[in-house]
gemmi code that builds the backbone of each chain (N, CA, C; Angstrom):
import gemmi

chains = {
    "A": [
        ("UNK", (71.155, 122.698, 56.662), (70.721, 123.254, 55.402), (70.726, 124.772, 55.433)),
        ("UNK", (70.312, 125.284, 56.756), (70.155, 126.856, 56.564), (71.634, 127.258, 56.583)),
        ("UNK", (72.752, 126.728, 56.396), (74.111, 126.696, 56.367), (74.528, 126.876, 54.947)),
        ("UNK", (73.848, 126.276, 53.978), (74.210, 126.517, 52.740), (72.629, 126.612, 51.652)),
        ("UNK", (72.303, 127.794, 52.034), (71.193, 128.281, 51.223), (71.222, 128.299, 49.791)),
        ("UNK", (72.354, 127.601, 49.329), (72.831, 128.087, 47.702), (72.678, 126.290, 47.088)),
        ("UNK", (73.018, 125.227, 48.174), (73.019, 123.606, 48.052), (71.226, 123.510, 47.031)),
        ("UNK", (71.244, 122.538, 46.068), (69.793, 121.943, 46.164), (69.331, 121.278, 46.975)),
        ("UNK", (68.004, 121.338, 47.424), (66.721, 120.868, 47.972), (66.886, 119.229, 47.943)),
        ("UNK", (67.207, 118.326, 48.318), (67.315, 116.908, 47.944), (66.772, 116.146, 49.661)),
        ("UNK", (65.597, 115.598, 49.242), (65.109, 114.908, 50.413), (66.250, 113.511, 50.886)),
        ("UNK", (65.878, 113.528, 52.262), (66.498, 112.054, 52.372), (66.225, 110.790, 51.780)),
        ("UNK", (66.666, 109.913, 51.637), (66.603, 108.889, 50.338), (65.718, 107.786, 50.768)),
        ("UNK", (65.586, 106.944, 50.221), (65.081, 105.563, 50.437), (66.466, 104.481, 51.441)),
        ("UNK", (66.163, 104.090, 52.240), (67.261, 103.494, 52.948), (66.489, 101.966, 53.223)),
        ("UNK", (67.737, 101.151, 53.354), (66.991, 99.609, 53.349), (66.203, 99.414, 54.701)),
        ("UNK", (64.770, 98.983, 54.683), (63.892, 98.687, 55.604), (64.612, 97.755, 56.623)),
        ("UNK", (64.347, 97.391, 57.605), (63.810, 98.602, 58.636), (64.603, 99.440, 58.969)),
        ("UNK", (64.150, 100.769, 58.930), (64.755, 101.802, 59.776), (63.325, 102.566, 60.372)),
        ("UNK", (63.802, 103.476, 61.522), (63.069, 104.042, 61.780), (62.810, 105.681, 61.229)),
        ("UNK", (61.440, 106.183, 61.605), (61.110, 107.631, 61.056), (60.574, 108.400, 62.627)),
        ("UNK", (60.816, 109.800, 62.810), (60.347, 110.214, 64.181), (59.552, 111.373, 63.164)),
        ("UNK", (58.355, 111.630, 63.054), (57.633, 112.686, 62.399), (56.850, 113.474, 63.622)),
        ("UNK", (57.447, 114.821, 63.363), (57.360, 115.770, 64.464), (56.555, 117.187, 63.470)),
        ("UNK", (55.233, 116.980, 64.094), (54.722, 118.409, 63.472), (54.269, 119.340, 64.467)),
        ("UNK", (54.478, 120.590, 63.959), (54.493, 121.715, 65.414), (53.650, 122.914, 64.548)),
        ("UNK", (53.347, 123.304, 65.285), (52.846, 124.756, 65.289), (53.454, 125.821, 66.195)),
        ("UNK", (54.141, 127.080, 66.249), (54.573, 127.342, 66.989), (53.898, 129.138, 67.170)),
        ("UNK", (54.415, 129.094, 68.767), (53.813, 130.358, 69.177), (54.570, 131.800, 68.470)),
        ("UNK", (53.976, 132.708, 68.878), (54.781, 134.164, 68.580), (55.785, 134.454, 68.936)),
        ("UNK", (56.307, 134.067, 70.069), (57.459, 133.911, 71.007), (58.401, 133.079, 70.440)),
        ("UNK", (59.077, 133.571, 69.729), (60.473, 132.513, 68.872), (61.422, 133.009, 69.579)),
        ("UNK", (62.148, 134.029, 70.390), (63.265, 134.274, 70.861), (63.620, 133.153, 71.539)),
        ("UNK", (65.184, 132.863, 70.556), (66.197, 132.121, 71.118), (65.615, 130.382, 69.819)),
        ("UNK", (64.802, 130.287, 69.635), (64.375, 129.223, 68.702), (65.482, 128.713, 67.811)),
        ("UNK", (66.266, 129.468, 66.984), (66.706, 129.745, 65.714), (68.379, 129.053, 66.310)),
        ("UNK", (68.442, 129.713, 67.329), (70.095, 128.816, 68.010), (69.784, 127.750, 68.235)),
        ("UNK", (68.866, 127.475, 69.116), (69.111, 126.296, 69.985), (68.278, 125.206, 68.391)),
        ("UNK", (67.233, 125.397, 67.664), (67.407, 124.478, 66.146), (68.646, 124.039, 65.694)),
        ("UNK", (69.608, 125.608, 65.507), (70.665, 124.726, 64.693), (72.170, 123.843, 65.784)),
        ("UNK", (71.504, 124.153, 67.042), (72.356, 123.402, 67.867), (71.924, 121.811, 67.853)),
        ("UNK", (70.866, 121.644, 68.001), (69.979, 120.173, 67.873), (70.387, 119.957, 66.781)),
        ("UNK", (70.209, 120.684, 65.354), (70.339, 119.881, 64.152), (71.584, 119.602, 64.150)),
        ("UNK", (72.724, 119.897, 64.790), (74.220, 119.767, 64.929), (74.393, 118.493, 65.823)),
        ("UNK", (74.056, 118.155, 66.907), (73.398, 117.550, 67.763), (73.277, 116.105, 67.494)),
        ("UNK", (72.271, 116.158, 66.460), (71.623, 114.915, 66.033), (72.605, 113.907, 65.250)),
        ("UNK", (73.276, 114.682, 64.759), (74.167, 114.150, 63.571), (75.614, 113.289, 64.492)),
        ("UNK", (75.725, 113.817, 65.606), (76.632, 112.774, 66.319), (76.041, 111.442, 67.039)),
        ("UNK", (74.969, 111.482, 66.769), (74.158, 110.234, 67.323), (74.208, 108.593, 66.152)),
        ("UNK", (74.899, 107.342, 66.792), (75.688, 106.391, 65.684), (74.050, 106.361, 65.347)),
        ("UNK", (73.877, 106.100, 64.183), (72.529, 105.421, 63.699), (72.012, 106.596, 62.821)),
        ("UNK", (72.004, 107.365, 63.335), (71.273, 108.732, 62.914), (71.207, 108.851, 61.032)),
        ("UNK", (70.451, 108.983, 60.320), (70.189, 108.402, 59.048), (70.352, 109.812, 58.260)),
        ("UNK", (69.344, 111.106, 58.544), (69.196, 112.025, 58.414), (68.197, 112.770, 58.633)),
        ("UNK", (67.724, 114.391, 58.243), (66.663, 114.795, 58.424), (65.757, 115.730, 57.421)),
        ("UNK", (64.345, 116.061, 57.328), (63.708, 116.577, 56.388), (63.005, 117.703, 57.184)),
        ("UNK", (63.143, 118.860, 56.700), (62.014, 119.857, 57.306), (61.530, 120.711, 56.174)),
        ("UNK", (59.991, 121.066, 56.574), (59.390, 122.058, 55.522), (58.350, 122.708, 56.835)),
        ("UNK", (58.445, 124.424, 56.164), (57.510, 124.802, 56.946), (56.687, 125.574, 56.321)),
        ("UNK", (55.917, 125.476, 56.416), (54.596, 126.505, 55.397), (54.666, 128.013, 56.540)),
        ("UNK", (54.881, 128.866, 55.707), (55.165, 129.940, 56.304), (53.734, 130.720, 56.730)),
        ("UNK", (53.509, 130.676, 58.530), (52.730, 131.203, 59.623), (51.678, 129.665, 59.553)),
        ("UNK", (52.007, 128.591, 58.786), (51.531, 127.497, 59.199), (52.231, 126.619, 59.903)),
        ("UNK", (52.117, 125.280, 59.429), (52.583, 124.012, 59.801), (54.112, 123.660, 59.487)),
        ("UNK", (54.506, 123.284, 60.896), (55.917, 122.933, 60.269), (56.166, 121.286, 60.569)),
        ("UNK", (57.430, 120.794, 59.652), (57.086, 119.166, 59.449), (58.906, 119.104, 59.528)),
        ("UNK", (59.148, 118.076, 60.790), (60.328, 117.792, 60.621), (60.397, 115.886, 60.859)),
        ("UNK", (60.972, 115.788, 59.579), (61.226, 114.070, 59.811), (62.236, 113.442, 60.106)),
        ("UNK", (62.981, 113.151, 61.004), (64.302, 112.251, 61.566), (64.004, 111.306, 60.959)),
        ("UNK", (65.077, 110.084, 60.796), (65.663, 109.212, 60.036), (66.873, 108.437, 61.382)),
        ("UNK", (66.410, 107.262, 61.629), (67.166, 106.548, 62.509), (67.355, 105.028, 62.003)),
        ("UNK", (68.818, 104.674, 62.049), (68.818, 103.155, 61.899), (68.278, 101.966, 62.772)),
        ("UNK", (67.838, 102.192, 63.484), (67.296, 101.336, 64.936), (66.295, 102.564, 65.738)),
        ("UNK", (65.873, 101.565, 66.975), (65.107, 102.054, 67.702), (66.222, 102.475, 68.434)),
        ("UNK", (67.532, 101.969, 68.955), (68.653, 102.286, 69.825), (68.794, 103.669, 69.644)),
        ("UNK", (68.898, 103.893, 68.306), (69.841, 105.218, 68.063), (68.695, 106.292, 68.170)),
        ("UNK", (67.550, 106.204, 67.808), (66.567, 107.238, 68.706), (66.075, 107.164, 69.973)),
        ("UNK", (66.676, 106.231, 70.809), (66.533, 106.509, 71.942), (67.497, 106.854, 72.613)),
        ("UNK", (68.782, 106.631, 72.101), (70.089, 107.188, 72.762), (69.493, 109.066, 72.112)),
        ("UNK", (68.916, 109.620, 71.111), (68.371, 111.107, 71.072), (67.863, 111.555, 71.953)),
        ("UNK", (66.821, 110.768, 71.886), (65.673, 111.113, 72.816), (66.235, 111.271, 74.147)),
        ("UNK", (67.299, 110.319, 74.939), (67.325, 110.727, 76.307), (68.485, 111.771, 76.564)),
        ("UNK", (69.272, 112.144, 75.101), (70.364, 113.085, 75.412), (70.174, 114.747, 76.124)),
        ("UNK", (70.938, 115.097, 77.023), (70.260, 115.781, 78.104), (69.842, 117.083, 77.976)),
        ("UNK", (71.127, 117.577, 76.485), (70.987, 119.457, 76.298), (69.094, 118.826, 74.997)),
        ("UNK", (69.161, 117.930, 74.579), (67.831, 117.739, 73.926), (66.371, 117.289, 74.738)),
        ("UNK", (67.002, 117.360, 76.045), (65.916, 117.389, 76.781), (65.460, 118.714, 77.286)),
        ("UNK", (66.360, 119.222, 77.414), (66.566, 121.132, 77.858), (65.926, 121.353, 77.134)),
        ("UNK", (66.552, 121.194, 75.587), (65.229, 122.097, 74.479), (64.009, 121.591, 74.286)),
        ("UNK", (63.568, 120.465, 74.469), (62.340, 119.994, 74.383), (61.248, 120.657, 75.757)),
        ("UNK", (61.968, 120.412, 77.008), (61.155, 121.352, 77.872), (60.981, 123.016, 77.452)),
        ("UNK", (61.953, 123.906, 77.048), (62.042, 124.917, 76.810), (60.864, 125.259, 75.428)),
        ("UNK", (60.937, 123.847, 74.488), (59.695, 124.207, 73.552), (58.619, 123.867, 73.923)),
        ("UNK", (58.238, 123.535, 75.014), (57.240, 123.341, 75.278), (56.537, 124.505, 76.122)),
        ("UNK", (57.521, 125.013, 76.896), (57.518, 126.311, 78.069), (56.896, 127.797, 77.102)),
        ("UNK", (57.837, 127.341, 75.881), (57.973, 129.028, 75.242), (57.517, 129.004, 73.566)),
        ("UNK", (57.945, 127.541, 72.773), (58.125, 127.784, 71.439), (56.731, 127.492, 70.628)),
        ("UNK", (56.691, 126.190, 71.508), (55.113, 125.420, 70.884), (53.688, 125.772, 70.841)),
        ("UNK", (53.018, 126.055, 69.942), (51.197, 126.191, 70.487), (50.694, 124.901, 70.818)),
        ("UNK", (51.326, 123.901, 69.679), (51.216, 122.089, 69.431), (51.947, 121.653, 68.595)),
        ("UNK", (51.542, 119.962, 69.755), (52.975, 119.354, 68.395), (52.767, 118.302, 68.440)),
        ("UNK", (52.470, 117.048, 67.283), (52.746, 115.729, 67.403), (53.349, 114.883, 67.250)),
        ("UNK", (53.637, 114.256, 67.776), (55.579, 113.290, 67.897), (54.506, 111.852, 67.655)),
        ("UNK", (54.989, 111.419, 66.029), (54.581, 109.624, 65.503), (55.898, 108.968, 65.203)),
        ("UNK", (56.592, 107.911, 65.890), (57.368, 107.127, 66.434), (57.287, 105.881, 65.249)),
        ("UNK", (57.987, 105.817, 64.342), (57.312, 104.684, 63.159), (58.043, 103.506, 62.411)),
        ("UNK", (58.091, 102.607, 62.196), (58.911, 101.915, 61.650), (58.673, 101.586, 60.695)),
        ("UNK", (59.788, 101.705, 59.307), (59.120, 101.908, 58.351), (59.774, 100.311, 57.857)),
        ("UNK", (58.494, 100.248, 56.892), (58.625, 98.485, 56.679), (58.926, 98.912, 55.005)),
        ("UNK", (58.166, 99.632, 53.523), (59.118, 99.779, 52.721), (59.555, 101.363, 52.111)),
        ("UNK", (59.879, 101.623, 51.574), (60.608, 102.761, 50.688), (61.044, 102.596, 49.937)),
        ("UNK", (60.603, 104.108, 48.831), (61.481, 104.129, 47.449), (61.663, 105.658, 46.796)),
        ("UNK", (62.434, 105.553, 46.158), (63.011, 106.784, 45.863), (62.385, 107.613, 44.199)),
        ("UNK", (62.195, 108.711, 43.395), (62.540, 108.916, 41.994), (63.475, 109.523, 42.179)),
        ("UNK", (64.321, 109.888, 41.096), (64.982, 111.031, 40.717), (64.827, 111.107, 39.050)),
        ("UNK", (64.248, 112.569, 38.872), (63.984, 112.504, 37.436), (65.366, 111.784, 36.644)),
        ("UNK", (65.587, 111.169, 34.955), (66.849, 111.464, 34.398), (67.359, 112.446, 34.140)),
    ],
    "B": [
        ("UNK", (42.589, 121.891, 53.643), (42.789, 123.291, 54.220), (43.193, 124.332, 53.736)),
        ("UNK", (42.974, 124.167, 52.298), (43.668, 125.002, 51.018), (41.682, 125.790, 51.086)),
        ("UNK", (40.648, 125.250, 51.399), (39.523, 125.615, 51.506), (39.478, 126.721, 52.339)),
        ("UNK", (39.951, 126.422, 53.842), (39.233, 127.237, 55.118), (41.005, 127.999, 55.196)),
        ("UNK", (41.446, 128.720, 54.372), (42.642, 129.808, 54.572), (42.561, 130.508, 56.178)),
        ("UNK", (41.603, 130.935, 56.552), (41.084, 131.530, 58.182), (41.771, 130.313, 58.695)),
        ("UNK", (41.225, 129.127, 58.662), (41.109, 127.963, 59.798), (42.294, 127.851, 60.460)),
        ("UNK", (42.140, 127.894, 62.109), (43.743, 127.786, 62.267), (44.217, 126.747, 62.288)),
        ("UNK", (45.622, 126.810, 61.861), (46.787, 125.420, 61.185), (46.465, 124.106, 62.856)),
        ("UNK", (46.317, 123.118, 62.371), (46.168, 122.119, 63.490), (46.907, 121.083, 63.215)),
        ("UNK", (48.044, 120.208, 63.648), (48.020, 118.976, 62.900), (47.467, 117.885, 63.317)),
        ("UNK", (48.014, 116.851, 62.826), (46.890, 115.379, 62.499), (47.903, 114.722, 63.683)),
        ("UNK", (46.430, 114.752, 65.114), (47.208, 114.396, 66.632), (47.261, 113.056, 66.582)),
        ("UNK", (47.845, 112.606, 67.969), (48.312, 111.286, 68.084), (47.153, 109.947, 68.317)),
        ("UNK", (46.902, 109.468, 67.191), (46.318, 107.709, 67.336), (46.662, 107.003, 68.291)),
        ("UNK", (45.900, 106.160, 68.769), (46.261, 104.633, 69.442), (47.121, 103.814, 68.594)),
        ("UNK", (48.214, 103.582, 68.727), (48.869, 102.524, 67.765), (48.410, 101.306, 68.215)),
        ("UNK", (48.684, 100.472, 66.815), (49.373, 100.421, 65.499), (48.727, 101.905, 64.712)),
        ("UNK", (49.037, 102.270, 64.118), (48.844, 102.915, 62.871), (50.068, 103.246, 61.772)),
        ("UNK", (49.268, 103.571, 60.511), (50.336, 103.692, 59.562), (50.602, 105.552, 59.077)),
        ("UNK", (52.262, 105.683, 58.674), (52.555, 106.788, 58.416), (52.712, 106.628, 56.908)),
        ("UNK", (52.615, 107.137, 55.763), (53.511, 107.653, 54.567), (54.063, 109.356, 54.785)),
        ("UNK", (55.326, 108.952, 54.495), (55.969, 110.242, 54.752), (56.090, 110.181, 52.975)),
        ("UNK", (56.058, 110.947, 52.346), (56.491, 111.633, 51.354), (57.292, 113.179, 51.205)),
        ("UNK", (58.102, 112.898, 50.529), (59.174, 114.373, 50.684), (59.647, 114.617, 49.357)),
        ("UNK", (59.408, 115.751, 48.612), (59.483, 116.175, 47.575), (60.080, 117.477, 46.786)),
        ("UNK", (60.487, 117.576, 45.495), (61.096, 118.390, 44.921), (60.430, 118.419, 44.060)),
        ("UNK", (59.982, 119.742, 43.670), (59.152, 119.667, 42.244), (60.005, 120.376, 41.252)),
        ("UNK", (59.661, 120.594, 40.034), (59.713, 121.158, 39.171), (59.526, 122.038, 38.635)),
        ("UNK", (60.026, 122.987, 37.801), (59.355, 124.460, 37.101), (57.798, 123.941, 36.387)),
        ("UNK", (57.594, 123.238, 35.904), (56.353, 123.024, 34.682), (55.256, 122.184, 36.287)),
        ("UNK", (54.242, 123.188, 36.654), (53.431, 122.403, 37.283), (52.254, 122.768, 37.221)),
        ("UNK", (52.081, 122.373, 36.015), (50.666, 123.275, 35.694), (49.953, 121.783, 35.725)),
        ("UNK", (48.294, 122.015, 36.098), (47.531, 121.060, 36.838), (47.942, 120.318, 37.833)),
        ("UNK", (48.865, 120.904, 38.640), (49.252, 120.132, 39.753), (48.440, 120.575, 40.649)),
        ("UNK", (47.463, 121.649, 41.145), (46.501, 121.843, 41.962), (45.851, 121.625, 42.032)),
        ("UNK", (45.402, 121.730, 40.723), (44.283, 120.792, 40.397), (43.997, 119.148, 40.944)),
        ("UNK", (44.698, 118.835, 40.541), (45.267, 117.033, 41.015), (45.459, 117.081, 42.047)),
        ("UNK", (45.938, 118.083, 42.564), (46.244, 117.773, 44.245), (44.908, 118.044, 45.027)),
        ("UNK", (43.993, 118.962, 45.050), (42.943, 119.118, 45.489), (42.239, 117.992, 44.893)),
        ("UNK", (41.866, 116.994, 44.423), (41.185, 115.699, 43.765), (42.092, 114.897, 44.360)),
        ("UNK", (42.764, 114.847, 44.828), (43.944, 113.846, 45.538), (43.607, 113.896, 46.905)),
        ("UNK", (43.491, 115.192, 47.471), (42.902, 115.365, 49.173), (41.462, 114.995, 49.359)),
        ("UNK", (40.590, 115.253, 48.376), (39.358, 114.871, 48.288), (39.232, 113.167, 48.396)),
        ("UNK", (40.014, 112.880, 47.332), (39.818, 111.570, 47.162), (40.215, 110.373, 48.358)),
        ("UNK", (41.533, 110.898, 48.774), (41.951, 109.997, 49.929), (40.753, 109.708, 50.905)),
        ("UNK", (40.140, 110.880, 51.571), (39.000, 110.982, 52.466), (38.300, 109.711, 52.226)),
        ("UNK", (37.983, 109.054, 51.161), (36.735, 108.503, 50.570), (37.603, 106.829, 51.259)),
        ("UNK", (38.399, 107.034, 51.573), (39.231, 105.741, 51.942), (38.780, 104.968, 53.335)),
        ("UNK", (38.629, 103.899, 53.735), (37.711, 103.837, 54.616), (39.584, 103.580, 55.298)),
        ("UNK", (39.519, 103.966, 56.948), (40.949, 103.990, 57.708), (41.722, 105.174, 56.998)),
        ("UNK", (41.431, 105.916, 56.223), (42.166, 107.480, 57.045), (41.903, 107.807, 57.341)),
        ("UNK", (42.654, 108.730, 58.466), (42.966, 109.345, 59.372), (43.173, 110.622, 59.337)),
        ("UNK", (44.161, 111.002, 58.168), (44.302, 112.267, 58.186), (45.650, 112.875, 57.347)),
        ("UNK", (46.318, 114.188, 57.158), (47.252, 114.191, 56.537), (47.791, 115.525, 57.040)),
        ("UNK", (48.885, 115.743, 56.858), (49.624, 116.813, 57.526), (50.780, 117.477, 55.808)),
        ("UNK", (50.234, 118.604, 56.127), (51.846, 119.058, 55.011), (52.282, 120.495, 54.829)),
        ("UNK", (53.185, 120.557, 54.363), (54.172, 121.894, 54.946), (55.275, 121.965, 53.526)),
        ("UNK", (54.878, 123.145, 52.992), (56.035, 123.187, 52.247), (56.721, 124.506, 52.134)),
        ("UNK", (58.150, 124.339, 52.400), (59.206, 125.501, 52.081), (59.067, 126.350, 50.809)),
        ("UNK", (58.738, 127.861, 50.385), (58.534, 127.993, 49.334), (60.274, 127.673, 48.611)),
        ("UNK", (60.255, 127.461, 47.364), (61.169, 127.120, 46.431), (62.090, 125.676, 47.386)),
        ("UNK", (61.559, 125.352, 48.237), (61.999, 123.939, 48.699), (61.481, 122.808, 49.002)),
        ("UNK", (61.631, 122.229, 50.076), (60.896, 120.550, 50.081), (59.577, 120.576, 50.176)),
        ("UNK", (58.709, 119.994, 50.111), (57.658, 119.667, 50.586), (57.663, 118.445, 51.176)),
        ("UNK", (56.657, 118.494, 52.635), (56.383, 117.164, 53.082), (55.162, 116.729, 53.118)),
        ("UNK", (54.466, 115.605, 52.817), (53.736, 115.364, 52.902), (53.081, 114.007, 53.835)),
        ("UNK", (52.522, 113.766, 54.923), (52.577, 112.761, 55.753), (51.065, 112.184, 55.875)),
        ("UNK", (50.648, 111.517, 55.015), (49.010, 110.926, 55.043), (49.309, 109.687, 56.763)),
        ("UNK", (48.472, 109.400, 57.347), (48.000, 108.918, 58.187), (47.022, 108.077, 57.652)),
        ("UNK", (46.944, 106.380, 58.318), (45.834, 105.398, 57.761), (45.416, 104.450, 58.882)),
        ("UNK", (44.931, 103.353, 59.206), (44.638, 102.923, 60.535), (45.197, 101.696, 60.327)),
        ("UNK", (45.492, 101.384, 59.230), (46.376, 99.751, 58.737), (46.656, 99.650, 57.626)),
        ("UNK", (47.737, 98.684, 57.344), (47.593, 98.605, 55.988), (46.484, 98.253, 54.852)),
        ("UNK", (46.046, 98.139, 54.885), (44.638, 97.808, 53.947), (44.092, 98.876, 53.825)),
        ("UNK", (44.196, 100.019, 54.208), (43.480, 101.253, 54.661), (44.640, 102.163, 52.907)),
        ("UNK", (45.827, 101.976, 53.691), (47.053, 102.625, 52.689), (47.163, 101.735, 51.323)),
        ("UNK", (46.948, 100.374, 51.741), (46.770, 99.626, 49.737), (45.728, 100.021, 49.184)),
        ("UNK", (44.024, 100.268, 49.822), (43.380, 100.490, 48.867), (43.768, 102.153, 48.342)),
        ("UNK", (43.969, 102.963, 49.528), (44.632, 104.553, 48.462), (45.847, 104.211, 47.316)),
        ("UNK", (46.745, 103.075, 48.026), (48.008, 102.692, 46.531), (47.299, 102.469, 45.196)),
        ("UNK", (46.026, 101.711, 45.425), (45.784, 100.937, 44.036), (44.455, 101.956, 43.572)),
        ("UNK", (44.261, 102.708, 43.704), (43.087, 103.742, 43.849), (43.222, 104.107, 42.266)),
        ("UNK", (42.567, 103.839, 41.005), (43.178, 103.828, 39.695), (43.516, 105.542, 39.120)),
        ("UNK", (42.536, 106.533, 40.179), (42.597, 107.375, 39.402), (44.131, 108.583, 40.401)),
        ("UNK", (44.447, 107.943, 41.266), (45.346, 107.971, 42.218), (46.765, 107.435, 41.561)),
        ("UNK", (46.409, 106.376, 40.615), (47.843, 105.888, 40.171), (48.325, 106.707, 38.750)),
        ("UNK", (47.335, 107.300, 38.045), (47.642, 108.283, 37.181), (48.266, 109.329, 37.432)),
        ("UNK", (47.446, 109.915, 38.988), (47.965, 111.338, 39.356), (49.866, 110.660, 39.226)),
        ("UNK", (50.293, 109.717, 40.338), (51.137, 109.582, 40.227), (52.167, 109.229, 38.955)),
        ("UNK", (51.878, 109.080, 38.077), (51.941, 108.519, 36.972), (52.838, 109.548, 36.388)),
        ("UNK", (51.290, 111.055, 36.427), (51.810, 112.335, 35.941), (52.877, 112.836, 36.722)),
        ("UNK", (52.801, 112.837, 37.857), (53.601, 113.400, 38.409), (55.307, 112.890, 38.762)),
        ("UNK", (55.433, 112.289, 38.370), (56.965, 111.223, 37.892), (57.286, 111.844, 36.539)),
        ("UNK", (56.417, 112.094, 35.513), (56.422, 112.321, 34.200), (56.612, 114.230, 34.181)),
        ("UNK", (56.004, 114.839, 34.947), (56.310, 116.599, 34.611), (56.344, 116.674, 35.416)),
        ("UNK", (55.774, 116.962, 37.582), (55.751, 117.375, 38.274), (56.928, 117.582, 39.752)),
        ("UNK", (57.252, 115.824, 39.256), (58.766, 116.143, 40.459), (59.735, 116.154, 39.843)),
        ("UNK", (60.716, 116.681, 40.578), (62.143, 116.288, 40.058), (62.818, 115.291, 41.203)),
        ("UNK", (62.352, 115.383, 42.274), (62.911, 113.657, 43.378), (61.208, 114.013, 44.198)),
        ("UNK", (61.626, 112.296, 44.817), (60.696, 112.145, 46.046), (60.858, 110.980, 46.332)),
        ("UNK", (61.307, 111.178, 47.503), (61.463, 109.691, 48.438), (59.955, 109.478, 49.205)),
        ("UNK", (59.442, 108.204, 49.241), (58.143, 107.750, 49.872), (58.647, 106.755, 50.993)),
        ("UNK", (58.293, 107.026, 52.430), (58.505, 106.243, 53.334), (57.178, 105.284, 53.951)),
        ("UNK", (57.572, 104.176, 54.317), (55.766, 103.781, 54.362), (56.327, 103.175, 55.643)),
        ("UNK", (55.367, 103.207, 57.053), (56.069, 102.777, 58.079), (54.854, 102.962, 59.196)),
        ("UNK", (54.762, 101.759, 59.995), (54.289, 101.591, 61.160), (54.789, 102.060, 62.366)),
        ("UNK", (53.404, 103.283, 62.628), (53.603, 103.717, 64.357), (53.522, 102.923, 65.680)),
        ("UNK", (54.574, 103.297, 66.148), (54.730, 102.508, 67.284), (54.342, 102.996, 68.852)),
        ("UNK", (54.556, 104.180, 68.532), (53.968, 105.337, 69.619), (54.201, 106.712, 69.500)),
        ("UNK", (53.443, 107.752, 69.958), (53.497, 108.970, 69.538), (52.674, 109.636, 70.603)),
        ("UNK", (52.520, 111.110, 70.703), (51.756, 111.741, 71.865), (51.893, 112.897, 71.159)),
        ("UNK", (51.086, 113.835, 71.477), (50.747, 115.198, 71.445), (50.626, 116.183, 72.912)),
        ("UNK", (51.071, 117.621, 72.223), (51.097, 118.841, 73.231), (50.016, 120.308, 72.392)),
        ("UNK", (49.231, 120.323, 73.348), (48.483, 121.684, 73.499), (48.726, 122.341, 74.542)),
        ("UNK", (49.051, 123.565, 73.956), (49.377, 124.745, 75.400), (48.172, 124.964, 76.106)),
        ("UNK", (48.187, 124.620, 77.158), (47.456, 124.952, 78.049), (46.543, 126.870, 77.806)),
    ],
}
model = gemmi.Model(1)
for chain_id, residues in chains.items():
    chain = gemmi.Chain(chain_id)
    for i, (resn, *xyz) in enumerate(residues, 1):
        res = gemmi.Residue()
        res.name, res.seqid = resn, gemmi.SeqId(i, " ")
        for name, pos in zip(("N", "CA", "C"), xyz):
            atom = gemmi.Atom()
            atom.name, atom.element = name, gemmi.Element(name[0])
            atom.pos, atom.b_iso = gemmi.Position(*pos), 0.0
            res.add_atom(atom)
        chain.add_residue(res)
    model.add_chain(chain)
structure = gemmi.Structure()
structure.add_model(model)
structure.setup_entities()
């Protein structure tokens, strides 16, 4: 998304149950050097993973930030989860980026969508 | 937390699963007048729910918002669904306040949290 700042805002959709959701909220330290690459390398990242559904982020600016993955199975977030340069950055946010963060693992049973007419 | 502006940003840490997520992700609209209103009577009100937990949210200015309530089961998340003065807010807000929003409703399966030392 930070690729085309000019696109509308359109959340990820309603997708047929079950799929999974990975809801990741962080707070992060003062220390952002290097953050901003290695994000849009992961968000590049993610998208070659089979299953991979899509993703949502909002961050309240010097607050809370909220990023939601979108997986078709439990397979395809765990083939993420153990991929190795996303293990690099996960230690590295933990070393340098994070104050806190909570990772909820979820399966979502229904969903639905609006879109105004 | 629209109350304690000082308070520092925390999010809503990791439960013992089972527990339940609603992810909500949203686009609003130019016309949002009494939407703060409603929304502060909306955070108030959930509280009163016996099994929440808690809620997390983050929004991009002029972009998404997320919104992620936390509940301890389902029965916890139907009585906030059927909550009458809860189904208006929503009501209104389909009618002037969004322009999309996908609602995900989904059972945690596992999750963990990080505080910097």
């Amino acid at each position: 998304m930070s690729e085309h700042p000019e696109a509308p805002v359109v959340p990820v959709g309603p997708y047929e149950p079950p799929y999974y959701v990975a809801v990741f909220t962080t707070v992060r330290t003062q220390d952002q050097s290097g953050y901003s690459e290695t994000n849009a390398r992961m968000e590049d990242l993610v998208k070659d993973v089979p299953g991979f559904l899509g993703m949502d982020h909002a961050q309240t600016p010097g607050g809370l930030g909220i990023t939601v993955g979108y997986f078709r199975d439990a397979d395809a977030l765990a083939q993420w989860r153990s991929n190795a340069e996303h293990q690099v950055a996960q230690k590295r946010g933990r070393a340098q980026w994070y104050e806190r963060y909570t990772l909820h693992v979820a399966k979502v049973e229904r969903s639905h969508g609006f879109t105004r007419a």
